[in-house]
C-alpha positions as CSV (number, residue, x, y, z in Angstrom):
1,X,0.0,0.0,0.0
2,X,2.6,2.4,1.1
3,X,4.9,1.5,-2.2
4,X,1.5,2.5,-4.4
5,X,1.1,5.8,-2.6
6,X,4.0,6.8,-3.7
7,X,3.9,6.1,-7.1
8,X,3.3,9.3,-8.2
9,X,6.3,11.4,-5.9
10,X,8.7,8.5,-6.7
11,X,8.1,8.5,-10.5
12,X,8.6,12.6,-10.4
13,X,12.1,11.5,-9.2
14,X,13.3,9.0,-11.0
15,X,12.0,10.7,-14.2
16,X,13.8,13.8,-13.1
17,X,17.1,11.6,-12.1
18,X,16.8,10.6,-15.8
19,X,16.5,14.0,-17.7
20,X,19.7,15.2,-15.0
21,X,22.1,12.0,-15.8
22,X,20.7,12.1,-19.5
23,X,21.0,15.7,-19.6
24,X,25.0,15.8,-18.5
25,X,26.0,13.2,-20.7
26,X,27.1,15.5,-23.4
27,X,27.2,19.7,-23.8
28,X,24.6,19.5,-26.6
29,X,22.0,17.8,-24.6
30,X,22.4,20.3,-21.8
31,X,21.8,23.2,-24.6
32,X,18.9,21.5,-25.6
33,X,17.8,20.7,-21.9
34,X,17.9,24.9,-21.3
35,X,16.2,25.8,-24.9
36,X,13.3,23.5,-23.7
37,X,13.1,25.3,-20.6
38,X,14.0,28.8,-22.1
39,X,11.1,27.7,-24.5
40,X,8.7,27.2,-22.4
41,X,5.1,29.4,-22.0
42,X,3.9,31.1,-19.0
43,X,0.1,32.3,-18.3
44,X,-1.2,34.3,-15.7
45,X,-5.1,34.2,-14.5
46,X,-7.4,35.6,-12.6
47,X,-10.7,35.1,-11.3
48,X,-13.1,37.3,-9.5
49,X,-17.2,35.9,-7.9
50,X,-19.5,37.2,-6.2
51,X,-22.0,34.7,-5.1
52,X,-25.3,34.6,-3.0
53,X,-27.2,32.0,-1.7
54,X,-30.9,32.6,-0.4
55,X,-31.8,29.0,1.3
56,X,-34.6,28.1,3.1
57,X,-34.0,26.8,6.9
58,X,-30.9,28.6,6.5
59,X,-32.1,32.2,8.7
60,X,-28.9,33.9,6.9
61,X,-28.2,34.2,3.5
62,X,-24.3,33.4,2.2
63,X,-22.5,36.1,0.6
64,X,-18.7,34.8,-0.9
65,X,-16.6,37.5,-3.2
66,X,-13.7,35.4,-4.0
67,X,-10.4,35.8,-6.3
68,X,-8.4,33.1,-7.8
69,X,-5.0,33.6,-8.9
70,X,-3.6,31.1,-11.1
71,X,0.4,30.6,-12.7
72,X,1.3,28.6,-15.0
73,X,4.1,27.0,-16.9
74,X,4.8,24.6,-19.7
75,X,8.1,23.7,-21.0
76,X,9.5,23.1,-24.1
77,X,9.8,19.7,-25.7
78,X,13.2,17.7,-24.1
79,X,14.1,14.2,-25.8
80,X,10.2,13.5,-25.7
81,X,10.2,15.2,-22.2
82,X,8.1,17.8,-21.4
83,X,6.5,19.4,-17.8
84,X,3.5,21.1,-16.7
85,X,3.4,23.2,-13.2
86,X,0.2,25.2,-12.5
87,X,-0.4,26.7,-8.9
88,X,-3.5,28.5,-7.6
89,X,-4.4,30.7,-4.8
90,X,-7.8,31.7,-3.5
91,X,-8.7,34.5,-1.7
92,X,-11.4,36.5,0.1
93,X,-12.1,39.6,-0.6
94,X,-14.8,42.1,2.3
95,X,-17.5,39.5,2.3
96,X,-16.6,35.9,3.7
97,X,-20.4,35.0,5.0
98,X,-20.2,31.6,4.0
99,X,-19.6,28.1,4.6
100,X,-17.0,26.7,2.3
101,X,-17.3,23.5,4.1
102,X,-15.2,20.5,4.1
103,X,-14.5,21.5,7.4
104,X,-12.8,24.6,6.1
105,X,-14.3,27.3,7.8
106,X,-16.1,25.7,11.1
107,X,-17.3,29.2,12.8
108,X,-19.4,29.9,9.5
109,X,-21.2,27.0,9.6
110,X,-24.6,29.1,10.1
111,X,-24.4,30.1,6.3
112,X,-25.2,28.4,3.1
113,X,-22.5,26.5,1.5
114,X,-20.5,27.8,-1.0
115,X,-17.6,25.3,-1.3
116,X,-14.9,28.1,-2.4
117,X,-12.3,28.0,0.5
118,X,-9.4,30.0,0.7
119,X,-5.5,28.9,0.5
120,X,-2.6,27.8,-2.3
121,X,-2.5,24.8,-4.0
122,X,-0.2,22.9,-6.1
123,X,-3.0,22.8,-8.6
124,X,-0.7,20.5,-10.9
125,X,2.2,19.1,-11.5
126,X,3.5,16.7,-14.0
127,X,6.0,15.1,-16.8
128,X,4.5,14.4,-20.1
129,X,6.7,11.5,-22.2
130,X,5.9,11.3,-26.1
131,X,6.5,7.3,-26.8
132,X,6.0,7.9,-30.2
133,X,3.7,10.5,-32.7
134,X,0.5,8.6,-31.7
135,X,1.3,7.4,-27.4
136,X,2.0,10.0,-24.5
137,X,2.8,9.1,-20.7
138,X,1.6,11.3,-18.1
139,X,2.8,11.0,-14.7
140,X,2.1,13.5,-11.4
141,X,-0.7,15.7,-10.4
142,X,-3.2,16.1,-13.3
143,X,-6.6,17.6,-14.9
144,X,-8.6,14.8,-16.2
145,X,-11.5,15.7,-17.9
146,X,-13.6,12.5,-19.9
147,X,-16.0,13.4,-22.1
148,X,-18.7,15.8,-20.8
149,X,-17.4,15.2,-17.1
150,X,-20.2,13.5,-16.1
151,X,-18.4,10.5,-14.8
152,X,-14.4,12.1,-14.3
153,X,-14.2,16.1,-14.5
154,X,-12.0,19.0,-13.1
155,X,-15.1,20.6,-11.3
156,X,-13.9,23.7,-12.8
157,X,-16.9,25.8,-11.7
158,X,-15.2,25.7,-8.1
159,X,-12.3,28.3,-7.6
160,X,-10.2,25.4,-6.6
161,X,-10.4,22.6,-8.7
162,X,-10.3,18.9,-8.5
163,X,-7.1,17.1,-10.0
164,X,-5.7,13.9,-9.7
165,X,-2.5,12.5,-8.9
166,X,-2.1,9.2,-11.7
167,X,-0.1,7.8,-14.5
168,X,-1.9,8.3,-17.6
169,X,-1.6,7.0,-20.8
170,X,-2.8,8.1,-24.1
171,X,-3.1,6.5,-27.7
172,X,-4.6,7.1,-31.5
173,X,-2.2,4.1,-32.7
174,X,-5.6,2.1,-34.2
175,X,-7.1,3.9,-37.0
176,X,-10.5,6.5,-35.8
177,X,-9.4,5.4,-32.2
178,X,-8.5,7.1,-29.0
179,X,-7.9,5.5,-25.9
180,X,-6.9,6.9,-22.3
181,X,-6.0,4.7,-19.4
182,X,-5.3,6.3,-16.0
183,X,-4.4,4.7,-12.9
184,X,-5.4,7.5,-10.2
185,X,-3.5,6.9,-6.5
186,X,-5.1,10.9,-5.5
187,X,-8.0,12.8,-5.4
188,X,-7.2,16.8,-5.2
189,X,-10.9,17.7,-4.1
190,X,-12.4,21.2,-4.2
191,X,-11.9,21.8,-0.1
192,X,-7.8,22.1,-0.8
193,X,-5.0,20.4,0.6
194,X,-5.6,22.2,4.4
195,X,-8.4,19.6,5.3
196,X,-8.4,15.9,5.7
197,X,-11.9,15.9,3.2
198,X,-9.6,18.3,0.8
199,X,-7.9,14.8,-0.2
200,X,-8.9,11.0,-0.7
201,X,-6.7,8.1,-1.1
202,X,-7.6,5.8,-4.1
203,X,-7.3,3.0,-6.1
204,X,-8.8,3.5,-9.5
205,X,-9.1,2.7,-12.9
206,X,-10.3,4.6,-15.6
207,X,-10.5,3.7,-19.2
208,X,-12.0,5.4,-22.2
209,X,-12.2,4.6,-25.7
210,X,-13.1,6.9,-28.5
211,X,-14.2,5.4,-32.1
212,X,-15.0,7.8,-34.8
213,X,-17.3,5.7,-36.3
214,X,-18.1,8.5,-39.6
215,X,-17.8,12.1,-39.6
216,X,-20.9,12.7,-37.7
217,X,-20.6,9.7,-35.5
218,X,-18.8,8.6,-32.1
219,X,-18.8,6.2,-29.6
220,X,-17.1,5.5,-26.2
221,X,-17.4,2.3,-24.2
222,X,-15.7,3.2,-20.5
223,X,-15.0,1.6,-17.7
224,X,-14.2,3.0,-14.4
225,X,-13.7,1.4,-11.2
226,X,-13.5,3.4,-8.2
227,X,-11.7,2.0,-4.7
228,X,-11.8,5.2,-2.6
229,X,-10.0,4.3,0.8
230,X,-11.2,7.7,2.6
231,X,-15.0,7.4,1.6
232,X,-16.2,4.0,1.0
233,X,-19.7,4.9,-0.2
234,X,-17.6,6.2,-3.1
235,X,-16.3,3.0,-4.5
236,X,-17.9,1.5,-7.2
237,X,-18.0,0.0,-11.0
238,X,-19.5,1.9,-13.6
239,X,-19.4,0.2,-17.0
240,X,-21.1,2.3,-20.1
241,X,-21.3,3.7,-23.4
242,X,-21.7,7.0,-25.0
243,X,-22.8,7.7,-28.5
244,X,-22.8,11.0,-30.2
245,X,-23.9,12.0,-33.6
246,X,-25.7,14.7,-35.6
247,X,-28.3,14.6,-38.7
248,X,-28.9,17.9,-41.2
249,X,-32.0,19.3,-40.8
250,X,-32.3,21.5,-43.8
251,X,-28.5,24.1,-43.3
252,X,-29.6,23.2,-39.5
253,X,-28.4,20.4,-37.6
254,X,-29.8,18.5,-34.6
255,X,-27.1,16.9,-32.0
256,X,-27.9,13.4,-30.7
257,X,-26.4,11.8,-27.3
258,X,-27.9,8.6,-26.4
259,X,-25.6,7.0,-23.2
260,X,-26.1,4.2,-20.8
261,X,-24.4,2.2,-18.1
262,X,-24.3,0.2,-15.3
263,X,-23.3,0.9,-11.7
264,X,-22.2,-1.3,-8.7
265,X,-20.9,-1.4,-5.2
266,X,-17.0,-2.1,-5.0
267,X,-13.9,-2.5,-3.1
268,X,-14.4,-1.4,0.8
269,X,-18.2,0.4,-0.2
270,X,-20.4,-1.2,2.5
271,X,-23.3,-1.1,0.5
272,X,-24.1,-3.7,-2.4
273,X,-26.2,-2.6,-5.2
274,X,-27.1,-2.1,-8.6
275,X,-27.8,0.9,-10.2
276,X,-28.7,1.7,-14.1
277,X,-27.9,5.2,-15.5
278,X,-29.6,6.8,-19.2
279,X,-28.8,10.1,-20.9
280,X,-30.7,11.1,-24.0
281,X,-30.8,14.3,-25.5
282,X,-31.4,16.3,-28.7
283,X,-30.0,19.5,-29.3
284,X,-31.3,22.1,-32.4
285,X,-28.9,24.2,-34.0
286,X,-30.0,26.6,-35.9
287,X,-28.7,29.4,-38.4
288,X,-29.5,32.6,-36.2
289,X,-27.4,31.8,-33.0
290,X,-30.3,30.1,-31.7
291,X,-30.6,26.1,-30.6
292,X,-33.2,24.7,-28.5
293,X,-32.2,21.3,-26.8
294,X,-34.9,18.6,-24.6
295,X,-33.4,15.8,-22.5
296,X,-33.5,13.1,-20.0
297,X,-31.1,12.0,-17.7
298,X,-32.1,9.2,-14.7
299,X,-29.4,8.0,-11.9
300,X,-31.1,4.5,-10.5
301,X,-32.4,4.2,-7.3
302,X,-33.7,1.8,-5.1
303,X,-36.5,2.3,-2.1
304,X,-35.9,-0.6,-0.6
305,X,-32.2,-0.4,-0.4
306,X,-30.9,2.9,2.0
307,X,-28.0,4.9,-0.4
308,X,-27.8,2.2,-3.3
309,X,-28.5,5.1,-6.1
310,X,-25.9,5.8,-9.2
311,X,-23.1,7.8,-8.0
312,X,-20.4,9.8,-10.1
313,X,-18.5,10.9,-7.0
314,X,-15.4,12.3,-9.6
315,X,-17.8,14.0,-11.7
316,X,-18.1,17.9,-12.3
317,X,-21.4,17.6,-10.4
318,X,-22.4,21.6,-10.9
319,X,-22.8,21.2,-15.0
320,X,-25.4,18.8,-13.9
321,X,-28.8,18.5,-12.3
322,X,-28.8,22.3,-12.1
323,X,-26.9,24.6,-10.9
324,X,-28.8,25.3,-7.6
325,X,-26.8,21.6,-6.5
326,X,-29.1,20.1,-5.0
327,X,-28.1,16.9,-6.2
328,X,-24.5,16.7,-5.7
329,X,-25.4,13.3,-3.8
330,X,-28.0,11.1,-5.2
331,X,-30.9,10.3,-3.4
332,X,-31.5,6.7,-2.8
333,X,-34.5,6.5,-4.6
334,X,-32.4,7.9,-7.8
335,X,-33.5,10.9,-9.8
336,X,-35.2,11.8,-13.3
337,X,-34.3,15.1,-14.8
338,X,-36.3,16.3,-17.7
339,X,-35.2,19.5,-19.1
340,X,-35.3,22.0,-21.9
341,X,-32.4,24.6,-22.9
342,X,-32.5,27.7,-25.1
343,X,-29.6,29.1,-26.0
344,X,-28.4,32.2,-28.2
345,X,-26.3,34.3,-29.4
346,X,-26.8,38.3,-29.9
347,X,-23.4,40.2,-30.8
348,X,-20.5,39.4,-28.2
349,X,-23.2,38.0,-25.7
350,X,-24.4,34.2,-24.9
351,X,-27.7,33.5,-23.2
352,X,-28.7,30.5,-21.6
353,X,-32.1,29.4,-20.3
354,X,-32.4,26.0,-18.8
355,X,-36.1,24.3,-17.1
356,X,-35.8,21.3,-15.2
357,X,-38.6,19.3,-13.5
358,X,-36.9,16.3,-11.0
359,X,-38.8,13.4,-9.8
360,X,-37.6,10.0,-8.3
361,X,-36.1,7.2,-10.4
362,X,-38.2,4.9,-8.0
363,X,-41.1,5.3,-6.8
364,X,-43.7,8.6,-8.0
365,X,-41.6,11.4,-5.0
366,X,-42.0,14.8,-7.1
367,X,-38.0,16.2,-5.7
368,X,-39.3,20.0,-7.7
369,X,-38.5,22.4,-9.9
370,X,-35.8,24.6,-11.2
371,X,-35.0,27.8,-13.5
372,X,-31.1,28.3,-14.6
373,X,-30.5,31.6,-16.6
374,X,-27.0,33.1,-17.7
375,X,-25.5,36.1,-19.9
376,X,-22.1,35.6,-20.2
377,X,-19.6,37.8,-23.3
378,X,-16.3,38.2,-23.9
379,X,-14.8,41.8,-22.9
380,X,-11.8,41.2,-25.7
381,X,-8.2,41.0,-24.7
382,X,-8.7,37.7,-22.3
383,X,-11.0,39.4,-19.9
384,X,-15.1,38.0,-19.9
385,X,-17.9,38.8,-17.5
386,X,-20.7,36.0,-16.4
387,X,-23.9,36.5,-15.4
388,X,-25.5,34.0,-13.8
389,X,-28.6,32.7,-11.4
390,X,-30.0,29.1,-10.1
391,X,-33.6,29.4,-9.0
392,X,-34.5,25.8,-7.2
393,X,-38.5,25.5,-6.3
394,X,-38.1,22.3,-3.6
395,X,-40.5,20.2,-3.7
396,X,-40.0,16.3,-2.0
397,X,-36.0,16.9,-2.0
398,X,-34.2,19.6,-0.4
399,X,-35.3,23.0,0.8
400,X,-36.2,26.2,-1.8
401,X,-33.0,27.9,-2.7
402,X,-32.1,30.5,-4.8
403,X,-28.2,31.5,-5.9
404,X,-26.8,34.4,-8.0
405,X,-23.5,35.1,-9.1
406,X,-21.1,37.9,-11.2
407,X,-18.0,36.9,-12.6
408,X,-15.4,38.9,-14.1
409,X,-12.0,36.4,-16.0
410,X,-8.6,37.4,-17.3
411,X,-6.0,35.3,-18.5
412,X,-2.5,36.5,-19.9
């Protein structure tokens, strides 16, 4: 156990070791050890929210205006080498009414959450090795991000982000093929590196395969099996596919996803269960800047069985379900989300509507309503301001609560 923990650390050094010894050898490789570094790019970013949370049963509302700094570096190309460091600091700025939980701010805990605590983090850190045109080796403290992120994202709505310390591996050696292997010994949660809950110990495997099947078509079988040492109820086996595809609709097109899988309990999870899981959506893009999309997405559930309900514990869980999150854990009797998005585009500006009406997978409980609306544009230069509010009508699940946000970006 101890030798797999550190995998990651260990691997840094030897690989390091390697570019040094490698790197002496002769005067030429040292010059072209220093032109990769010289090389390299650096990019500065920042940040800035302001968020409210209006919840019911909570007697005061959360107010969080929070900055996030960000440096990062990527080197040149070395022998097939090349290294990525990014680090991130978060900040509060006159308001701090809130509970950014995880155990990260315990005399706020008579706010709403809003789970953006403040500190530095080695946001990531890692060696990239080119095996040949079409193979890469990552190894350290990475962003993985598989498909939509509905099974493995960044959570990148958060200020800090979730990353993951693995050695991944990447190939398009088979013709309209892609596949990514990781073997992830960390999870870098939202909460930072300050709290015990800011980091779980785990033994997973996640694989993804992309087939371009035509132009318009592609599908990916996955498999991804979870062994979380620090949360049990996390570990499971999720075993799906995800196809993707559009049709012409006159000089308009309509996107298709149709995706299922299958979910059970593994390693230490103390709970045994099965759990389905089915996404399908259609999405209308028209000429004008305008598409209208409807879709359906149900996480299994089980009355009868207490907590055995589809989980995607490594998900980005705020571009889903709405973005009140109010289902960031699934209830055990599951959940049914049909919703309807508009979407357009006027000048520099994006607008986005979203409706939602949840109900339990099992059983007829009616968990409510909710409203999402944004106006987001690019201010030119690398800067961009977001409007955006989450408007969650409770019904059987949860308590009403309403959330609005501004955010100003700038990246260099």
């Amino acid at each position: 156990m101890k030798f797999r923990k550190m995998l990651v650390p260990a691997g840094f050094s030897v690989a390091l070791m390697l570019m040094a010894i490698t790197g002496n050898a002769q005067e030429s490789e040292d010059k072209s050890l220093a032109a990769a570094v010289k090389s390299g790019e650096a990019h500065l970013g920042f940040r800035y929210r302001y968020e409210n949370v209006d919840q019911d049963g909570i007697s005061e509302d959360a107010n969080a205006s929070t900055v996030r700094l960000r440096l990062n570096y990527k080197t040149g190309a070395w022998q097939n080498w090349s290294g990525f460091l990014e680090l991130d600091y978060v900040g509060e700025l006159f308001l701090k009414d809130f509970n950014s939980l995880g155990g990260s701010s315990p005399e706020r805990n008579r706010y709403p959450v809003v789970a953006d605590p403040k500190g530095s983090d080695l946001n990531q850190l890692y060696l990239d090795y080119a095996l040949s045109a079409k193979a890469k080796v990552r190894l350290g403290r990475q962003r993985i991000i598989l498909d939509n992120a509905r099974f493995v994202g960044n959570v990148g709505w958060r200020q800090n982000p979730q990353t993951y310390d693995a050695l991944s591996f990447t190939t398009t050696r088979w013709a309209n093929t892609e596949v990514f292997y990781s073997y992830v010994t960390a999870v870098q949660r939202i909460f930072g590196g300050d709290v015990s809950s800011g980091r779980h110990d785990t033994d997973n495997h996640l694989l993804n395969v992309k087939v371009k099947l035509s132009d318009d078509w592609t599908v990916v079988p996955y498999y991804y099996y979870i062994d979380n040492e620090d949360a049990a109820a996390f570990s499971t086996a999720t075993l799906g596919a995800r196809l993707t595809g559009k049709v012409a609709v006159g000089e308009s097109k309509i996107n298709l996803v149709a995706e299922v899988a299958t979910q059970s309990d593994a390693a230490n999870n103390p709970v045994s269960y099965d759990a389905e899981y089915l996404n399908l959506s259609a999405t209308w893009a028209l000429t004008d800047g305008l598409s209208l999309g409807l879709a359906w997405e149900s996480l299994g559930g089980d009355q009868n069985v207490g907590g055995a309900s589809f989980r995607t514990p490594l998900a980005t869980l705020h571009a889903f379900q709405g973005w009140a999150d109010k289902f960031l854990g699934t209830p055990g009797a599951g959940v049914d989300d049909l919703f309807a998005t508009v979407k357009y585009k006027y000048g520099k500006w994006n607008f986005t509507g979203v409706y939602h009406d949840f109900s339990a997978e099992a059983g007829s409980s009616d968990w409510g309503t909710e409203i999402d609306l944004s106006a987001g544009r690019s201010l030119g230069n690398g800067y961009g301001v977001l409007f955006k509010a989450a408007l969650y009508d409770a019904d059987q699940h949860a308590t009403d609560t309403n959330k609005f946000w501004i955010m100003f970006t700038g990246n260099y």
